[in-house]
PyMOL Python script that loads the backbone (N, CA, C, O; Angstrom):
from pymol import cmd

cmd.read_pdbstr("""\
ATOM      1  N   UNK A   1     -11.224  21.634  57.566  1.00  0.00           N
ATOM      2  CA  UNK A   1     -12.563  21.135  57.359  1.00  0.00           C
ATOM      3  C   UNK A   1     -13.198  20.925  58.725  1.00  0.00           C
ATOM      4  O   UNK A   1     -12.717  20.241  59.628  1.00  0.00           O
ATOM      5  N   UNK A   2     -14.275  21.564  58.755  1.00  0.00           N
ATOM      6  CA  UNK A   2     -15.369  21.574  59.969  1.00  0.00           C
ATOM      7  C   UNK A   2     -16.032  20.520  59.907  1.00  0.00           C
ATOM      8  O   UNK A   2     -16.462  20.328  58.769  1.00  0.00           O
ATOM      9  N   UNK A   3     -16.392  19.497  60.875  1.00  0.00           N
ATOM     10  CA  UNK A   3     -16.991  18.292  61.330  1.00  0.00           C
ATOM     11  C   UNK A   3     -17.943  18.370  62.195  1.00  0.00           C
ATOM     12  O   UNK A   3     -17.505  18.411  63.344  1.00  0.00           O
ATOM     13  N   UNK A   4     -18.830  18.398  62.130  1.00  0.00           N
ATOM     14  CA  UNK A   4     -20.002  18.666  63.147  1.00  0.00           C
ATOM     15  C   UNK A   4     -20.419  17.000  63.626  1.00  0.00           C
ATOM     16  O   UNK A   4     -20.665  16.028  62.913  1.00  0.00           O
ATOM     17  N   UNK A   5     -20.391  17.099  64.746  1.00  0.00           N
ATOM     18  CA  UNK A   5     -20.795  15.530  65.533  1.00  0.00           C
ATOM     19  C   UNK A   5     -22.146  15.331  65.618  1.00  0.00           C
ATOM     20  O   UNK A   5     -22.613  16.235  66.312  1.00  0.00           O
ATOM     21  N   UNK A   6     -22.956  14.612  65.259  1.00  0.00           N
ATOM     22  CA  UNK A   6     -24.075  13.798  66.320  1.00  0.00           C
ATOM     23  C   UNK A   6     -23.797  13.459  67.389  1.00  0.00           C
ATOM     24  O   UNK A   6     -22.748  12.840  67.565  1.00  0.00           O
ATOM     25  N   UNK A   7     -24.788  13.806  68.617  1.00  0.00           N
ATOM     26  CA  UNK A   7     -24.822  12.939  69.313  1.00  0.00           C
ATOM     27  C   UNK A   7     -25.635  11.555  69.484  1.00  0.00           C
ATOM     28  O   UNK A   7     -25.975  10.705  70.307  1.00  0.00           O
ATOM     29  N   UNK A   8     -25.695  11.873  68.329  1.00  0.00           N
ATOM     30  CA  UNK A   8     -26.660   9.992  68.230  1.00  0.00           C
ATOM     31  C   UNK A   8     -25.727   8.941  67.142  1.00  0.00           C
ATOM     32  O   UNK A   8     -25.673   8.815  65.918  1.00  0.00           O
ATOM     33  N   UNK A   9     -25.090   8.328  68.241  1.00  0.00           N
ATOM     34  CA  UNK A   9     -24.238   7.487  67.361  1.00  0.00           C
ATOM     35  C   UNK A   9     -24.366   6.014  66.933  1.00  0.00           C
ATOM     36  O   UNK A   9     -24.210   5.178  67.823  1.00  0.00           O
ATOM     37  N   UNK A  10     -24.677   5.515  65.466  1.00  0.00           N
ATOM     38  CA  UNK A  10     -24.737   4.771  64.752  1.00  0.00           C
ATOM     39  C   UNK A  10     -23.646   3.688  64.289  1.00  0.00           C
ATOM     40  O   UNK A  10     -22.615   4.195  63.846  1.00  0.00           O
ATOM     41  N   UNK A  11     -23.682   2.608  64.307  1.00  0.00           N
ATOM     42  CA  UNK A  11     -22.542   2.049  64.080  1.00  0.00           C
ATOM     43  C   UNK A  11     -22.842   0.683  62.688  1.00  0.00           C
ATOM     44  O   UNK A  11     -23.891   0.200  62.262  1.00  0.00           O
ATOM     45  N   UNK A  12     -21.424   0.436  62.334  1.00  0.00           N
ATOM     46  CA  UNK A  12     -21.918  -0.574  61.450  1.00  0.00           C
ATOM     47  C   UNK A  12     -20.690  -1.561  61.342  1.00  0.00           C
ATOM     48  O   UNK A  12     -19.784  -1.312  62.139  1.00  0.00           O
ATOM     49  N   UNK A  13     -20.469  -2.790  60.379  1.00  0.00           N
ATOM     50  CA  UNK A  13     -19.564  -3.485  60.737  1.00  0.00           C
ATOM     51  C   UNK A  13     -19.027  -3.150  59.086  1.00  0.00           C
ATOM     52  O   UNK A  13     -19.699  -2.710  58.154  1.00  0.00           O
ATOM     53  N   UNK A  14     -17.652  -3.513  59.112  1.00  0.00           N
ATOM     54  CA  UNK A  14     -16.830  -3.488  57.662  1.00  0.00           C
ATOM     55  C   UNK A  14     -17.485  -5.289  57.006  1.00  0.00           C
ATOM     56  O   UNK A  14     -17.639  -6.126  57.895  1.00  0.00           O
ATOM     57  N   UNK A  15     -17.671  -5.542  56.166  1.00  0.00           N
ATOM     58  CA  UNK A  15     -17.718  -6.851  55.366  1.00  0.00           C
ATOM     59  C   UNK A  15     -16.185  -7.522  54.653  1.00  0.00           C
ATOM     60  O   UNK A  15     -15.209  -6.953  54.164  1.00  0.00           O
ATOM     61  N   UNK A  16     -16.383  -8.397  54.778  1.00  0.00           N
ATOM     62  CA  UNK A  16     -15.082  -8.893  54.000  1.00  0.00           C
ATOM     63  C   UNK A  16     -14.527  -8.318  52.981  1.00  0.00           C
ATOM     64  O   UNK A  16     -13.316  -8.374  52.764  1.00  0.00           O
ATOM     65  N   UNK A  17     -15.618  -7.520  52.034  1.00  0.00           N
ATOM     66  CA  UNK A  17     -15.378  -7.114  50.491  1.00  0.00           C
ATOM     67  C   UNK A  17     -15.104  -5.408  50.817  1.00  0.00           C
ATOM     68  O   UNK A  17     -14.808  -4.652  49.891  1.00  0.00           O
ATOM     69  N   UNK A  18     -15.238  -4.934  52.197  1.00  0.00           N
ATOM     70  CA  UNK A  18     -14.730  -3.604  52.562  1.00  0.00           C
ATOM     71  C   UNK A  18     -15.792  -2.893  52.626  1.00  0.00           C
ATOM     72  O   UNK A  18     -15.666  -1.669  52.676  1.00  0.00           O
ATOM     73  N   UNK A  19     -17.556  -3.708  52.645  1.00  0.00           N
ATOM     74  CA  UNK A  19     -18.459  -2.704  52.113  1.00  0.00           C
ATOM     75  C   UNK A  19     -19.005  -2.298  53.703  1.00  0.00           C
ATOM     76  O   UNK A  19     -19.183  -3.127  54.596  1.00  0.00           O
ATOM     77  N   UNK A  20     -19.194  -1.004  53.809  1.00  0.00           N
ATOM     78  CA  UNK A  20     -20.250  -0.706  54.890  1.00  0.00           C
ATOM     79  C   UNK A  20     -21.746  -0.344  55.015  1.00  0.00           C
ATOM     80  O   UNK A  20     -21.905   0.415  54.059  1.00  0.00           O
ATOM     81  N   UNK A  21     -22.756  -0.437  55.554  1.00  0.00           N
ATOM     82  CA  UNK A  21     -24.284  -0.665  55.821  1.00  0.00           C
ATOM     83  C   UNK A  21     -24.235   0.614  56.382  1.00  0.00           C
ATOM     84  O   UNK A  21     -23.871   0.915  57.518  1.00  0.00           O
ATOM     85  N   UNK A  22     -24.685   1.430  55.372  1.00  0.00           N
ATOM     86  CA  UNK A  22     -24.870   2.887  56.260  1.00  0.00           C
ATOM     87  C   UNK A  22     -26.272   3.110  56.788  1.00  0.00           C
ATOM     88  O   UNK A  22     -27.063   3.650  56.015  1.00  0.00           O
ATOM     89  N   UNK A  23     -26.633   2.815  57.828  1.00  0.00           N
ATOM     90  CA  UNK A  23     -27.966   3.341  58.331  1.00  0.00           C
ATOM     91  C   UNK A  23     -29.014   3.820  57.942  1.00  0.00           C
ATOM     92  O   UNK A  23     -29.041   5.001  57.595  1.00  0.00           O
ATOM     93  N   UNK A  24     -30.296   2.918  57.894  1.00  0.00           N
ATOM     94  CA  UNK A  24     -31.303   3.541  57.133  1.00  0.00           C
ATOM     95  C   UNK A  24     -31.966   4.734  57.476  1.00  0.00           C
ATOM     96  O   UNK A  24     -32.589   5.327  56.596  1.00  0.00           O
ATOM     97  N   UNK A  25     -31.919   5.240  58.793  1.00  0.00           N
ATOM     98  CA  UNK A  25     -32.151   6.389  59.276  1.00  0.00           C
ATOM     99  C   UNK A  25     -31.478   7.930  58.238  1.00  0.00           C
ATOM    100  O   UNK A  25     -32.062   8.807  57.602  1.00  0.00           O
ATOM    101  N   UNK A  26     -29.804   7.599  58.547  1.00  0.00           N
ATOM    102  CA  UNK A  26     -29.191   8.094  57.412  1.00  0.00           C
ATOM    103  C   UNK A  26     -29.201   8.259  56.110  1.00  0.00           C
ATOM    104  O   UNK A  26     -28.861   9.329  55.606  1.00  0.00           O
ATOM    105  N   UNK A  27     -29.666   7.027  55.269  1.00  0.00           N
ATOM    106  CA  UNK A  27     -30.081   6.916  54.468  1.00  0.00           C
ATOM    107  C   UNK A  27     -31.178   8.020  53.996  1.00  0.00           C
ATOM    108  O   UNK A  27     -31.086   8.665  52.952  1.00  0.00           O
ATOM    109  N   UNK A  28     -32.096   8.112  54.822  1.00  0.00           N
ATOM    110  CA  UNK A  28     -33.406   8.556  54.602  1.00  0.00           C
ATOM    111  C   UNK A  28     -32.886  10.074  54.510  1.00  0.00           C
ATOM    112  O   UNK A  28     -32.946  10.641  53.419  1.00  0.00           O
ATOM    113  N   UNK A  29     -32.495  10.587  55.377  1.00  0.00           N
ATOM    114  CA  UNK A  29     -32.161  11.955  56.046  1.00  0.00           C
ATOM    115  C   UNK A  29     -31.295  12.712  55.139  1.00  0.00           C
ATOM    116  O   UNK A  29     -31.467  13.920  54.977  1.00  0.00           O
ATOM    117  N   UNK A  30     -30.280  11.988  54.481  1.00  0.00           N
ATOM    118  CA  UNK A  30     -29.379  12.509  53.349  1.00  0.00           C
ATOM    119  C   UNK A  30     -29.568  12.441  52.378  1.00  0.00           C
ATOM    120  O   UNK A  30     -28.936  13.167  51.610  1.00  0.00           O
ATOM    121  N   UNK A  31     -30.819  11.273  51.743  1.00  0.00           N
ATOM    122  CA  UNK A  31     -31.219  11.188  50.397  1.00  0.00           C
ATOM    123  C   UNK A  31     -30.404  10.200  49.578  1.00  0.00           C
ATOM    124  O   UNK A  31     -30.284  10.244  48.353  1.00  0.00           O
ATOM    125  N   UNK A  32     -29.739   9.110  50.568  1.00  0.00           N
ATOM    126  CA  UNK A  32     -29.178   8.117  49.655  1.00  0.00           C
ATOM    127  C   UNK A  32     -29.663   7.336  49.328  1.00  0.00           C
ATOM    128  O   UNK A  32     -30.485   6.853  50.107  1.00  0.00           O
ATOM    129  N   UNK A  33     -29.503   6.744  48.088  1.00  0.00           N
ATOM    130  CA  UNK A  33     -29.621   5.755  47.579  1.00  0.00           C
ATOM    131  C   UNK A  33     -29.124   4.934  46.713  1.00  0.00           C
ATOM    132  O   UNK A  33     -27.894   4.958  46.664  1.00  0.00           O
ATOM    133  N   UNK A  34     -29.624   4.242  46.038  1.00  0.00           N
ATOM    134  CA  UNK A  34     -28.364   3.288  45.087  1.00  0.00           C
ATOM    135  C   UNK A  34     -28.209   4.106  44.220  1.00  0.00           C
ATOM    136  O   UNK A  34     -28.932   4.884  43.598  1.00  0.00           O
ATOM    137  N   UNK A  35     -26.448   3.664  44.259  1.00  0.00           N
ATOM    138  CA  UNK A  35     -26.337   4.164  42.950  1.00  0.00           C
ATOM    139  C   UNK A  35     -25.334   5.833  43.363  1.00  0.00           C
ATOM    140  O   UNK A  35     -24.613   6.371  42.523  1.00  0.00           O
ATOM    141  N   UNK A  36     -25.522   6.343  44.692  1.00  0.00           N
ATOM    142  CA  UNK A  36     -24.838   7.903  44.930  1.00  0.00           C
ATOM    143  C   UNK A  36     -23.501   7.702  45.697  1.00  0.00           C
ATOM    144  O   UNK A  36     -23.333   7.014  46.704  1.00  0.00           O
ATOM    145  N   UNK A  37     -22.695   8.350  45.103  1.00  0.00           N
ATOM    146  CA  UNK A  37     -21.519   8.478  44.782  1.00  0.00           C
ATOM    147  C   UNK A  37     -20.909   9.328  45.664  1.00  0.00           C
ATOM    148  O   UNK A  37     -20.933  10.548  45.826  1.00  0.00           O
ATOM    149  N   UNK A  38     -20.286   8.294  46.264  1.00  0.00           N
ATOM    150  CA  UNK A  38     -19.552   9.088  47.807  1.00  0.00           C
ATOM    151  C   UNK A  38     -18.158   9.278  47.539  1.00  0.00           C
ATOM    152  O   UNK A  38     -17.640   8.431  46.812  1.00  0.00           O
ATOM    153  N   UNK A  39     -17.211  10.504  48.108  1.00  0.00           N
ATOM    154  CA  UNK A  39     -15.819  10.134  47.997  1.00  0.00           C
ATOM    155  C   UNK A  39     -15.610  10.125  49.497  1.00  0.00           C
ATOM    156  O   UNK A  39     -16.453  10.277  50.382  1.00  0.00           O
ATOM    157  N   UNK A  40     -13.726   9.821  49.639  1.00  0.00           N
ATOM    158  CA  UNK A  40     -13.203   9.970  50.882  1.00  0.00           C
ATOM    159  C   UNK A  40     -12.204  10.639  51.140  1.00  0.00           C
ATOM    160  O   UNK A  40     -11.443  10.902  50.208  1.00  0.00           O
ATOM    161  N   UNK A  41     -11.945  11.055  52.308  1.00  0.00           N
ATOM    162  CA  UNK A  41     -10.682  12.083  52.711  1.00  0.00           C
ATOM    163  C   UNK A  41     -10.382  11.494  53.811  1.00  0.00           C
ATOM    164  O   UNK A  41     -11.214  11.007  54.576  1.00  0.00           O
ATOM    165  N   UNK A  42      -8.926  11.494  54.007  1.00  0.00           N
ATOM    166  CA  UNK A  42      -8.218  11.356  54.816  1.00  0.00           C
ATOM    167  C   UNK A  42      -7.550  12.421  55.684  1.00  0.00           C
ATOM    168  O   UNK A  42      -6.675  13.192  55.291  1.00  0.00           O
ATOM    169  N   UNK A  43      -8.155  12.359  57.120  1.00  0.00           N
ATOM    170  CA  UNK A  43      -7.833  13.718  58.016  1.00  0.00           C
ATOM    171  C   UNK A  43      -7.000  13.207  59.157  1.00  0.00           C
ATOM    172  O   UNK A  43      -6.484  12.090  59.180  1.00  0.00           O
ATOM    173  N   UNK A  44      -6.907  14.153  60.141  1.00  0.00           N
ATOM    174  CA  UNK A  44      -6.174  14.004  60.902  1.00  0.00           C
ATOM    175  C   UNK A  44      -6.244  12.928  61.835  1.00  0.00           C
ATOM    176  O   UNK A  44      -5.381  12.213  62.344  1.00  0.00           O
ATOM    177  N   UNK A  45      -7.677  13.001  61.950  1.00  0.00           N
ATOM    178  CA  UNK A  45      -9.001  12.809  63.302  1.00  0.00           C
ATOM    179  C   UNK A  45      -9.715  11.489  62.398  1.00  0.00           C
ATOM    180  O   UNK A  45     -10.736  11.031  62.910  1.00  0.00           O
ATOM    181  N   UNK A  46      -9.169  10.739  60.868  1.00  0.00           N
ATOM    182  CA  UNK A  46      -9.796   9.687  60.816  1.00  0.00           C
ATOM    183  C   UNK A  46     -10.275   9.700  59.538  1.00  0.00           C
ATOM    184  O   UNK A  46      -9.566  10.266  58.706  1.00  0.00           O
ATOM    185  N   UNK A  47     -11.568   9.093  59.086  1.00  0.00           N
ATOM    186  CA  UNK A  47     -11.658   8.711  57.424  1.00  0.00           C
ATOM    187  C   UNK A  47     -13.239   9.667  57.475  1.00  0.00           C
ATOM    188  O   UNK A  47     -14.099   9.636  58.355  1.00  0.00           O
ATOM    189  N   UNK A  48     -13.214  10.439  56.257  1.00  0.00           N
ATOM    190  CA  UNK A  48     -14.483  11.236  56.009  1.00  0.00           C
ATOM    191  C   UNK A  48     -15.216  10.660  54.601  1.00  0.00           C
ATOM    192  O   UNK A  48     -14.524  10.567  53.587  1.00  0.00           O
ATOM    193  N   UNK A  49     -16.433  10.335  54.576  1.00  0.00           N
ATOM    194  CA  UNK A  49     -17.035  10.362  53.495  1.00  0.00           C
ATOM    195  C   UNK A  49     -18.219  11.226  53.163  1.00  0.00           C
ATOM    196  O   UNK A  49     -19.242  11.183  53.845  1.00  0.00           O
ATOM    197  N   UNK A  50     -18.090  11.976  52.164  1.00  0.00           N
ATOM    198  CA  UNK A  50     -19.023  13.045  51.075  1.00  0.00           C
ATOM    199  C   UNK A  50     -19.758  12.825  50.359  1.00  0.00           C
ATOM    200  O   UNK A  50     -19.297  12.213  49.396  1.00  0.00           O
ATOM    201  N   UNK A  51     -20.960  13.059  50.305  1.00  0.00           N
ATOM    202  CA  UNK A  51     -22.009  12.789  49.614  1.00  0.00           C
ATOM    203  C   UNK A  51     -21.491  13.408  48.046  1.00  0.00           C
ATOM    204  O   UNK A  51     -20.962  14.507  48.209  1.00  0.00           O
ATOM    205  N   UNK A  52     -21.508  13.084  46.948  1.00  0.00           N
ATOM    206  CA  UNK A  52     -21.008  14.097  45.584  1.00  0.00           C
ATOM    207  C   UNK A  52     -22.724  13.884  45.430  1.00  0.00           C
ATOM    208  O   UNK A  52     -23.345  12.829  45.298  1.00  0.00           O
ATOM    209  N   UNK A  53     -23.250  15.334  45.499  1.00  0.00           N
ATOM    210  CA  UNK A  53     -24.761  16.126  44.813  1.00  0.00           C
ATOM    211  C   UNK A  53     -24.751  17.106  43.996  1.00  0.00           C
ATOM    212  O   UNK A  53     -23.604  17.543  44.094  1.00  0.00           O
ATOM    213  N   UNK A  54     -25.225  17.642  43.354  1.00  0.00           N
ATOM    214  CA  UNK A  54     -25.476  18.809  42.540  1.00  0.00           C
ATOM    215  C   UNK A  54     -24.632  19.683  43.559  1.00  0.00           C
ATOM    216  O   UNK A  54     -23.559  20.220  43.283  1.00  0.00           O
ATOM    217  N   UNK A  55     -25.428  19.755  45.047  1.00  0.00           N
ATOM    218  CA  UNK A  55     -25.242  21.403  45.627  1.00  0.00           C
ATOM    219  C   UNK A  55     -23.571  20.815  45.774  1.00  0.00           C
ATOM    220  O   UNK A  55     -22.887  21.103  44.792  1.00  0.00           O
ATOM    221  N   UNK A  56     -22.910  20.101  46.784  1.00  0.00           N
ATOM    222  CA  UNK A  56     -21.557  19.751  45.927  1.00  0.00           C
ATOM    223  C   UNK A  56     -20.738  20.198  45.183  1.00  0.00           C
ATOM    224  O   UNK A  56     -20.036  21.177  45.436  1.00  0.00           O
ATOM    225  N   UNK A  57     -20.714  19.570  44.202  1.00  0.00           N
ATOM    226  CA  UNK A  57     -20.805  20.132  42.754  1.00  0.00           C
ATOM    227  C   UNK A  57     -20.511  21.628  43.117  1.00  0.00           C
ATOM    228  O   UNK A  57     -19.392  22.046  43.418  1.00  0.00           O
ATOM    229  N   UNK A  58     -21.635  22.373  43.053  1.00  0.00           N
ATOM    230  CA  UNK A  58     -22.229  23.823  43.050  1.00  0.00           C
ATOM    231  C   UNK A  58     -21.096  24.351  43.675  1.00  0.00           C
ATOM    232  O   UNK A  58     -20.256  24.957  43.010  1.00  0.00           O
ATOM    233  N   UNK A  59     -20.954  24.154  45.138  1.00  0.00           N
ATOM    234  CA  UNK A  59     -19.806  24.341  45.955  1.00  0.00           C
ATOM    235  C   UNK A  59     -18.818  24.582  45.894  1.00  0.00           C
ATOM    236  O   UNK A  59     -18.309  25.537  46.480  1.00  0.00           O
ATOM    237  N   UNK A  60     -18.109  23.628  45.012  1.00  0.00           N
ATOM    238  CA  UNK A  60     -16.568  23.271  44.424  1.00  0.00           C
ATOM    239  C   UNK A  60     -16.222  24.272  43.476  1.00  0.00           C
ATOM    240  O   UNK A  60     -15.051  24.630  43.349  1.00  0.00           O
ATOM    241  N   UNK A  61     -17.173  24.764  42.781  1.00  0.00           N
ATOM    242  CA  UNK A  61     -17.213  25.364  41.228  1.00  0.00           C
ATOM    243  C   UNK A  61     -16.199  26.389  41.303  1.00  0.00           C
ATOM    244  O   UNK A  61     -16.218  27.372  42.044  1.00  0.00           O
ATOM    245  N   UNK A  62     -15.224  26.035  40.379  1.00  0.00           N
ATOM    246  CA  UNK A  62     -14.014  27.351  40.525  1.00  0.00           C
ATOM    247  C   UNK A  62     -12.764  27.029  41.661  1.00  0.00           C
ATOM    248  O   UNK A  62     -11.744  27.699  41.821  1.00  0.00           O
ATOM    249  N   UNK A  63     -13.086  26.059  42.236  1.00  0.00           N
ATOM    250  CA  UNK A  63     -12.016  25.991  43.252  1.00  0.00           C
ATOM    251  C   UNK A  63     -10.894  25.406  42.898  1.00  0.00           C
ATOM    252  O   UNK A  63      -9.936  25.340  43.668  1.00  0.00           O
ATOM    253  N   UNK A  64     -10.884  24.917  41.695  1.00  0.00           N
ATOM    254  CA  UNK A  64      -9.643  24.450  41.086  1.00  0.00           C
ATOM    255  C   UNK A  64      -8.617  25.334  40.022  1.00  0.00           C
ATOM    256  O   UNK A  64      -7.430  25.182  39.734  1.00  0.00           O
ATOM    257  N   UNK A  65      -9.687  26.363  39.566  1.00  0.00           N
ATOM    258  CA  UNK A  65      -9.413  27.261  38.615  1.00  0.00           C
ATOM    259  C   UNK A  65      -8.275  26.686  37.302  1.00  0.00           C
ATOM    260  O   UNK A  65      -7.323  27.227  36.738  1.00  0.00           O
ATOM    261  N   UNK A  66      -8.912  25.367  37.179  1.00  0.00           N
ATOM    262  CA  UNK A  66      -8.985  24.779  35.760  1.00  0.00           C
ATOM    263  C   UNK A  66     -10.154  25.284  34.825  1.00  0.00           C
ATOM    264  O   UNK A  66     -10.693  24.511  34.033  1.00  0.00           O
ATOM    265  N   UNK A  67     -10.676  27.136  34.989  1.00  0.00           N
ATOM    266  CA  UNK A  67     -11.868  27.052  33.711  1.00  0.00           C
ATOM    267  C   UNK A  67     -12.710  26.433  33.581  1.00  0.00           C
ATOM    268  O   UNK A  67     -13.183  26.361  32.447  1.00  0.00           O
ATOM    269  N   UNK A  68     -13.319  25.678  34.671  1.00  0.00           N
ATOM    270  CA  UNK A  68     -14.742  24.371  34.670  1.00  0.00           C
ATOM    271  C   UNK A  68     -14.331  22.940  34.394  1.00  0.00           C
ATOM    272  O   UNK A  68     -14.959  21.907  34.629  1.00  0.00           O
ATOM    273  N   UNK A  69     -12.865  23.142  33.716  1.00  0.00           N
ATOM    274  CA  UNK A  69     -12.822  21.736  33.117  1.00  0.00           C
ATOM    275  C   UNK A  69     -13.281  20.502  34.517  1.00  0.00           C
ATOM    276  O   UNK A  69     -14.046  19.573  34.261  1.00  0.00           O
ATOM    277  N   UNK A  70     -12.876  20.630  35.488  1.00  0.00           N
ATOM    278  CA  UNK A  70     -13.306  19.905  36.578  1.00  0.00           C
ATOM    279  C   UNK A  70     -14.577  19.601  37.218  1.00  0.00           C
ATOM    280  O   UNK A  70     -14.924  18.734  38.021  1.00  0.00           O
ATOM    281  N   UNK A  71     -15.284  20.743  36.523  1.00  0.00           N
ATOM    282  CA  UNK A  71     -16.621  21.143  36.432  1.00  0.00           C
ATOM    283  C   UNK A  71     -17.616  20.027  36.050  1.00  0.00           C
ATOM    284  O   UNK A  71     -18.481  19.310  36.554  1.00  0.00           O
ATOM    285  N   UNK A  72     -16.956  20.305  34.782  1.00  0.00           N
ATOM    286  CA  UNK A  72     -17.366  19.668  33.611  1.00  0.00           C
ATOM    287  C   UNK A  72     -17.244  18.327  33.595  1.00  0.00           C
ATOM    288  O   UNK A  72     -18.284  17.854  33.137  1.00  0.00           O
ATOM    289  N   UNK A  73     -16.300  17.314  33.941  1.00  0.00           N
ATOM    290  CA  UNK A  73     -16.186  16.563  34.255  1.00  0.00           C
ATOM    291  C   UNK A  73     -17.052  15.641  35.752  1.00  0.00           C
ATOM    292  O   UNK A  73     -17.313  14.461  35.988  1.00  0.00           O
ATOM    293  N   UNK A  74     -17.197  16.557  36.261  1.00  0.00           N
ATOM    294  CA  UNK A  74     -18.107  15.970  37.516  1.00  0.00           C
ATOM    295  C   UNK A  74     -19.664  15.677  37.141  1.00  0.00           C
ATOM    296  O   UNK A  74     -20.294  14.644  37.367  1.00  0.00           O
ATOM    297  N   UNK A  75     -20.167  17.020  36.428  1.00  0.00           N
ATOM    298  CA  UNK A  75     -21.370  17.048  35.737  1.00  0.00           C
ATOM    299  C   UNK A  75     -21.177  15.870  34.319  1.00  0.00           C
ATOM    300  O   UNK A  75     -22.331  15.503  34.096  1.00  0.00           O
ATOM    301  N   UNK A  76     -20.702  15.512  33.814  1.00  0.00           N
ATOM    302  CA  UNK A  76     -20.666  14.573  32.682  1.00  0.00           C
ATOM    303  C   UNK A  76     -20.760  13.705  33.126  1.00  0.00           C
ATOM    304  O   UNK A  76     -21.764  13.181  32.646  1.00  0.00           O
ATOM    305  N   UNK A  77     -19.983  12.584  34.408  1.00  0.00           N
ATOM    306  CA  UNK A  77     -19.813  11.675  35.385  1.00  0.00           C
ATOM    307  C   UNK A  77     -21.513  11.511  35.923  1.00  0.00           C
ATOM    308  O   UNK A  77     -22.079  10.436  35.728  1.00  0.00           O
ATOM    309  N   UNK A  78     -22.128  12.478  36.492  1.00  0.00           N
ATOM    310  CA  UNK A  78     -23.031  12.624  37.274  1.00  0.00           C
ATOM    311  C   UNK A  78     -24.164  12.382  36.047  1.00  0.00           C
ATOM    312  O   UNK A  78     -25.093  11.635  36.354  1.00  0.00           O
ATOM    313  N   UNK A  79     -24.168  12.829  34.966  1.00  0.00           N
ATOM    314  CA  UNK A  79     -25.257  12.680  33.864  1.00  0.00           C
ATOM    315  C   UNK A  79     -25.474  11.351  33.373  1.00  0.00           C
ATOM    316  O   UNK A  79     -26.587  10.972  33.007  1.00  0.00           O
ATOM    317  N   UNK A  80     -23.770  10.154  33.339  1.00  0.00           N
ATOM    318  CA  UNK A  80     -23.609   9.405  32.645  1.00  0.00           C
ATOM    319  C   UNK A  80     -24.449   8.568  33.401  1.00  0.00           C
ATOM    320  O   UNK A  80     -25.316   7.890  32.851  1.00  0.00           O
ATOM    321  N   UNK A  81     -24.179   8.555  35.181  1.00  0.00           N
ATOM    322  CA  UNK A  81     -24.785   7.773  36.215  1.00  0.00           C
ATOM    323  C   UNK A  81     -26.350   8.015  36.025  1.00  0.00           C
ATOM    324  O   UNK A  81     -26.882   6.942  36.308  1.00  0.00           O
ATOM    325  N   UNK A  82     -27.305   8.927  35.679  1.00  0.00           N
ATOM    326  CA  UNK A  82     -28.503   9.078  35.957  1.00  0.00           C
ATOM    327  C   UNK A  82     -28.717   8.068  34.630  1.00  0.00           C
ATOM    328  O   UNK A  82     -29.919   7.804  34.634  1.00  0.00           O
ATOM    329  N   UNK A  83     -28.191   7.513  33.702  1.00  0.00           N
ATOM    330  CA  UNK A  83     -28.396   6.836  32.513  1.00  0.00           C
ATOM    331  C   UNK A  83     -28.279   5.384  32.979  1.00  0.00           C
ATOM    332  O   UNK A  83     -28.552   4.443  32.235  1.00  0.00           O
ATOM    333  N   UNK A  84     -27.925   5.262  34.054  1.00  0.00           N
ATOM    334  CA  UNK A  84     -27.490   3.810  34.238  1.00  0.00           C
ATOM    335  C   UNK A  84     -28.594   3.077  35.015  1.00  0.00           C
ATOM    336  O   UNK A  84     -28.468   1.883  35.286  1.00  0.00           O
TER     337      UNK A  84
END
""", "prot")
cmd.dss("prot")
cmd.show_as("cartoon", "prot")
cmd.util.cbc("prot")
cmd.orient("prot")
């Protein structure tokens, strides 16, 4: 997995409850907001977090070659959240 750096670096503090303040700059620029659903990976070089979006989604499609079922499941997840 390819990591592309900023050189404009942002920082934030962990909270007691583990939560982090991701930058409203960031915020703006990636399209977050409440409610979007990040995962994490664990690499060599440290902790990654992923935006889960449609294009995402789109991305992944087939890479498990479970037949969509994984598919399907992300999109059902993602439908249930726009209800909430």
């Amino acid at each position: 997995m390819h990591v592309e750096v900023s050189r404009q670096v942002e920082t934030s503090a962990v909270t007691a409850k583990g939560q982090v303040v991701i930058p409203s700059r960031l915020r703006r620029r990636y399209g977050i907001k409440k409610g979007t659903r990040v995962f994490f990976v664990e690499s060599g070089q440290g902790l990654i977090f992923r935006l889960i979006t449609n294009g995402y989604i789109a991305s992944i499609r087939g890479s498990l070659g479970s037949k969509g079922k994984a598919m399907r499941i992300l999109l059902r997840e993602k439908k249930r959240e726009r209800k909430v």
